[in-house]
Backbone bond lengths (Angstrom), bond angles and torsions (degrees), N, CA, C in turn:
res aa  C-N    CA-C-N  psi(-1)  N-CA   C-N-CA  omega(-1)  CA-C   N-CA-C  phi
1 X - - - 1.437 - - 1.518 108.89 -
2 X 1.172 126.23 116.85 1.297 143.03 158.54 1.517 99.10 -45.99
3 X 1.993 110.02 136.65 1.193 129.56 148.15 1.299 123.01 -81.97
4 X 1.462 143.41 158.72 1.225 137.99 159.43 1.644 98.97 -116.63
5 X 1.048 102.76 178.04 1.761 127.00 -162.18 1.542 100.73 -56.02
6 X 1.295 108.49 -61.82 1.357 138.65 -177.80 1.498 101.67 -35.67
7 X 1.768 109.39 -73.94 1.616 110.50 -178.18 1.391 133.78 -50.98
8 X 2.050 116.18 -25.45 0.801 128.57 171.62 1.000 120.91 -77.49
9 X 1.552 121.49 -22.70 1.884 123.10 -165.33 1.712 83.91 -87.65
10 X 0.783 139.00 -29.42 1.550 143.96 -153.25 1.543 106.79 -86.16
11 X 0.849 99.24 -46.58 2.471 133.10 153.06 1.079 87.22 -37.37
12 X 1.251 148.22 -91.72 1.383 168.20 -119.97 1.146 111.26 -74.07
13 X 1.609 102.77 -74.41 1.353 117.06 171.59 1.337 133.94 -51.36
14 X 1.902 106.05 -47.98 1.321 105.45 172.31 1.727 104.99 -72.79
15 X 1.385 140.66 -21.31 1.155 129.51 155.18 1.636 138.06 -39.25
16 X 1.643 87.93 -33.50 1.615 120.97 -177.96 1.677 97.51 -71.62
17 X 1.192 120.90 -50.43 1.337 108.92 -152.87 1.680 90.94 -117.15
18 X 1.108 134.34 33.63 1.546 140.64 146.86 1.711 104.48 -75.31
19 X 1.680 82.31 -63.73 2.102 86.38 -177.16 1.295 108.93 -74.85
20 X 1.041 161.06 21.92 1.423 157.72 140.40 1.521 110.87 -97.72
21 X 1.447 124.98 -12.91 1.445 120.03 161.34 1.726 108.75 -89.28
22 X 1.321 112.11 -14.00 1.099 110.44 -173.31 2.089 100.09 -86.82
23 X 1.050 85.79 -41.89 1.718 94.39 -166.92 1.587 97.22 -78.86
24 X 1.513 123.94 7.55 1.392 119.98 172.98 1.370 115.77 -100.29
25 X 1.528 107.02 -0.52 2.144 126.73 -173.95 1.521 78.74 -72.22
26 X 1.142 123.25 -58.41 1.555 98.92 -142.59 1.345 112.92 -74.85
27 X 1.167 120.23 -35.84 1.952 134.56 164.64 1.721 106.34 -40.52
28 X 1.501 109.41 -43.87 1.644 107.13 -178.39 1.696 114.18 -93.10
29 X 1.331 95.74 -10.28 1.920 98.63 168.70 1.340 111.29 -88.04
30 X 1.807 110.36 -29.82 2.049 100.78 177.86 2.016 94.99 -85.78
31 X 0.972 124.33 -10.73 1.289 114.54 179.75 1.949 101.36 -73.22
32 X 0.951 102.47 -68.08 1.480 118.43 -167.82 1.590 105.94 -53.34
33 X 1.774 121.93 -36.67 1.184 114.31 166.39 1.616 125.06 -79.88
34 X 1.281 114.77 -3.02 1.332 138.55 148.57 1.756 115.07 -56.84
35 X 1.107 121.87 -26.86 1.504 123.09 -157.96 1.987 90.86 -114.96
36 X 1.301 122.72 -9.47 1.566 133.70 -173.91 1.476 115.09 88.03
37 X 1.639 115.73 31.12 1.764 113.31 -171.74 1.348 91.73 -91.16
38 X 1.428 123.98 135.87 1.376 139.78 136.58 1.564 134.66 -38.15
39 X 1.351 123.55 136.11 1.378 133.17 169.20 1.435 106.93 -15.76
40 X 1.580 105.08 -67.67 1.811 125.69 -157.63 1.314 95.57 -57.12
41 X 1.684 117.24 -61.83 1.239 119.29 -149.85 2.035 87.47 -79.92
42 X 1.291 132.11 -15.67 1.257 89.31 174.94 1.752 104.04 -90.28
43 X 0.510 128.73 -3.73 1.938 126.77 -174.39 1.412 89.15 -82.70
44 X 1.355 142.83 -44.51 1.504 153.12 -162.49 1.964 79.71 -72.13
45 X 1.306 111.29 -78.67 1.793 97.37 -170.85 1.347 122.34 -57.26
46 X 1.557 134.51 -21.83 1.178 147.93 171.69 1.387 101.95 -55.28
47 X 1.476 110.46 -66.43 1.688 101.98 -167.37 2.021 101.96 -89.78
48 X 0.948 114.78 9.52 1.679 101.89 158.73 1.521 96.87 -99.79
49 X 1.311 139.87 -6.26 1.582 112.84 158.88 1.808 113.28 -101.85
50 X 1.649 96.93 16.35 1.834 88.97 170.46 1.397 104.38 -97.35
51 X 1.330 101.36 -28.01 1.618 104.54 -174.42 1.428 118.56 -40.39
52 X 1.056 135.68 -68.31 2.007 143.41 -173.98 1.755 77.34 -35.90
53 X 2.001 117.55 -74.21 1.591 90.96 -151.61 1.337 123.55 -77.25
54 X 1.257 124.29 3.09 1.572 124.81 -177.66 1.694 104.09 -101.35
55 X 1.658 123.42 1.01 1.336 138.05 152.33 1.592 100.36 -69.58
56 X 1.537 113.75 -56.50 1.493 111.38 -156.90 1.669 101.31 -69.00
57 X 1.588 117.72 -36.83 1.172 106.47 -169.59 1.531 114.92 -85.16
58 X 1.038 126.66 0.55 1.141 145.99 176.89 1.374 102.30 -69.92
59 X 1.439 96.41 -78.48 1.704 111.09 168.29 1.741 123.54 -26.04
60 X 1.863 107.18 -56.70 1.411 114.03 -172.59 1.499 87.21 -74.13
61 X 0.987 158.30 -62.98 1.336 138.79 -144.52 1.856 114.31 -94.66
62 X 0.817 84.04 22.38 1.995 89.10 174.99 1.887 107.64 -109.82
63 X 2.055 97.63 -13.29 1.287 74.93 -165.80 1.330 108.54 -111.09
64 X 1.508 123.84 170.01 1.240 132.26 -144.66 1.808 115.40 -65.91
65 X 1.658 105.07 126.19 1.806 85.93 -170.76 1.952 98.18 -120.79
66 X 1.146 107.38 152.47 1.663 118.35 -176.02 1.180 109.94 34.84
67 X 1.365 98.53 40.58 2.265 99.21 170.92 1.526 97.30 109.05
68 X 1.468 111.41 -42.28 1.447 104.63 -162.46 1.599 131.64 -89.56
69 X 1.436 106.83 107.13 1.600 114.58 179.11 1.479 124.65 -51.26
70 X 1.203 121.39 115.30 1.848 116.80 -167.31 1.854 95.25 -48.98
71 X 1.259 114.54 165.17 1.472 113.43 138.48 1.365 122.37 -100.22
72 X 1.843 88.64 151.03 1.618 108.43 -161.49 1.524 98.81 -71.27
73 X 1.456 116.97 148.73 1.734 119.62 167.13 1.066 105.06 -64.91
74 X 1.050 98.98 162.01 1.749 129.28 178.01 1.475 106.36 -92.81
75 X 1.129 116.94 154.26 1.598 124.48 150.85 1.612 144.17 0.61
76 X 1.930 86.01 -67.46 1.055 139.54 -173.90 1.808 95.01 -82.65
77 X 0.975 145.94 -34.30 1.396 147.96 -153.27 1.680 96.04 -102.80
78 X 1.474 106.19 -52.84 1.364 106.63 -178.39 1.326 117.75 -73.57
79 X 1.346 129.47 10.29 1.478 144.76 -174.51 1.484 105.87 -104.40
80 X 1.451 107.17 -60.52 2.044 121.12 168.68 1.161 100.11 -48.62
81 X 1.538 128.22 -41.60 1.712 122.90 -153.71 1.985 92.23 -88.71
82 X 1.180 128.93 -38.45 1.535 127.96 175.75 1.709 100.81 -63.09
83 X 0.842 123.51 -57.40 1.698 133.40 -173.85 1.281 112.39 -66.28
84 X 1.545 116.40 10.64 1.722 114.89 -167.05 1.588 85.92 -127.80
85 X 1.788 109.77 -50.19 1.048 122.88 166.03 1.628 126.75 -35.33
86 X 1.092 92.80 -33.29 2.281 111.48 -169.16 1.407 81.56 -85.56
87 X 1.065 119.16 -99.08 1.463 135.08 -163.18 1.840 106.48 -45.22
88 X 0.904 120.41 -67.55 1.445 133.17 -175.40 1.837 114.18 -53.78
89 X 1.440 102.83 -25.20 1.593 105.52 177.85 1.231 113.17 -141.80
90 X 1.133 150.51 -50.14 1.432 143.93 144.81 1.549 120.35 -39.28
91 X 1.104 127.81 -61.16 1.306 125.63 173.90 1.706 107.74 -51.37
92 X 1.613 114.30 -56.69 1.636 99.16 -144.43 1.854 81.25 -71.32
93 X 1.807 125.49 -21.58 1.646 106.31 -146.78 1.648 83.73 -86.15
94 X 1.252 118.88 -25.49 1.619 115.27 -175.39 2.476 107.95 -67.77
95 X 0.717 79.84 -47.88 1.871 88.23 161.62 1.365 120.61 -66.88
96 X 1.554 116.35 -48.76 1.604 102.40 171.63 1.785 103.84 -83.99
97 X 1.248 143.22 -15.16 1.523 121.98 163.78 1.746 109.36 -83.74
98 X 1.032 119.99 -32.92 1.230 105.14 168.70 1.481 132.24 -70.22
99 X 1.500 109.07 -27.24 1.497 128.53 142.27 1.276 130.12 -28.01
């Protein structure tokens, strides 16, 4: 599949402003541990402001594209995706703020 100009500058940008939201955690974790907030309670406010977009993207990609209906997870999928979830986002963001 061919890119056009458009898709790549858009690449870029949202690339651009991933690593500058990312490199802006640590400025609002020494601020907030400046004010007496805890590890828990900041990973606890972190993922209640990811929630709405990992709802929305959830949402856009379940729904039906050029005719074709996604398939629904399994059991087994929604079990790997909690256990990737624990370890993969709670664990590593609870180790690098307590870090």
């Amino acid at each position: 599949m061919q890119k056009g100009p458009k898709s790549v500058a858009s690449g870029v940008l949202l690339g651009m402003l991933g690593a500058i939201a990312f490199g802006g955690k640590a400025i609002i974790v020494k601020l907030a541990y400046r004010h007496g907030v805890d590890a828990v309670t900041l990973i606890m406010l972190r993922m209640l402001f990811a929630l709405p977009f990992f709802t929305a993207i959830a949402w856009w990609t379940s729904r039906p594209r050029n005719g074709i209906t996604p398939v629904p997870l399994q059991v087994r999928d929604w079990l790997g995706i909690f256990g990737l979830g624990v370890t993969g986002y709670y664990l590593a963001s609870f180790l690098d703020f307590a870090g």
